[in-house]
N, C-alpha and C positions, 0 to 999 in steps of 0.2 A: 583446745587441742593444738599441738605443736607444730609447725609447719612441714616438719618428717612427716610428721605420722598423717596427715593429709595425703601426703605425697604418697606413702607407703598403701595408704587404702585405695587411690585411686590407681595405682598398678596392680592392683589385686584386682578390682571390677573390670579392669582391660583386659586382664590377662583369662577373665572367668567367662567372657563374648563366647558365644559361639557363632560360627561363620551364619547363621541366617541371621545376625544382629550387624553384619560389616553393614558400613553405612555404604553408600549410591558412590559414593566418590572412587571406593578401594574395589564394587565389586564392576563398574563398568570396564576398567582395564584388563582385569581379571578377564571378563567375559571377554573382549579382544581379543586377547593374549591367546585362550581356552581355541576361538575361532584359528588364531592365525594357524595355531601348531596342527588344527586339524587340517588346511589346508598342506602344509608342510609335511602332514604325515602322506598324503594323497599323493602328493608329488614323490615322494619318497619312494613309495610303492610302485608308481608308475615307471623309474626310472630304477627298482630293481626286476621290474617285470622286463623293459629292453635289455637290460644287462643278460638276465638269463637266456633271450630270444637270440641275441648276439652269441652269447655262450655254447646253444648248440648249432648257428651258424658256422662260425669258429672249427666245432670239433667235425661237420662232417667236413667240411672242408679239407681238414687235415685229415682224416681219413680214408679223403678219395685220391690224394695224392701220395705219389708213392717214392720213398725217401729212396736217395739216389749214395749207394752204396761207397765205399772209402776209393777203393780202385777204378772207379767207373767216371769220374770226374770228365765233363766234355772241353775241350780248349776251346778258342775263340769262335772256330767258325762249327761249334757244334758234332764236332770229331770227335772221337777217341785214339 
């Protein structure tokens, strides 16, 4: 057999693996990686849970105060 065609058939038996044949080496990173990103999702979550808690911090805030009209403006020592 030709040295192609060697070559040709053991890229066909690679390409035909399925993932519970990866060997220890490809899936231990794998499984890292899998860990990291769940931690990464967690913090994620946690930091759009403040974002919203801020959010409606924010709005009532700006709804208890009360916007100071075009002709009303005070000068320095709180005058009109």
């Amino acid at each position: 057999m030709p040295k192609s065609e060697i070559v040709r058939v053991a890229r066909r038996r690679a390409l035909r693996r399925t993932p519970a044949e990866l060997p220890d080496a490809v899936e231990g990173p794998i499984a890292e990686i899998s860990r990291d990103l769940a931690v990464q999702l967690k913090r994620v979550r946690q930091m759009q849970e403040q974002v919203d808690e801020l959010r409606l911090v924010i709005r009532e805030w700006a709804s208890q105060s009360q916007p100071i009209l075009a002709g009303e403006t005070a000068n320095r020592h709180g005058r009109r």
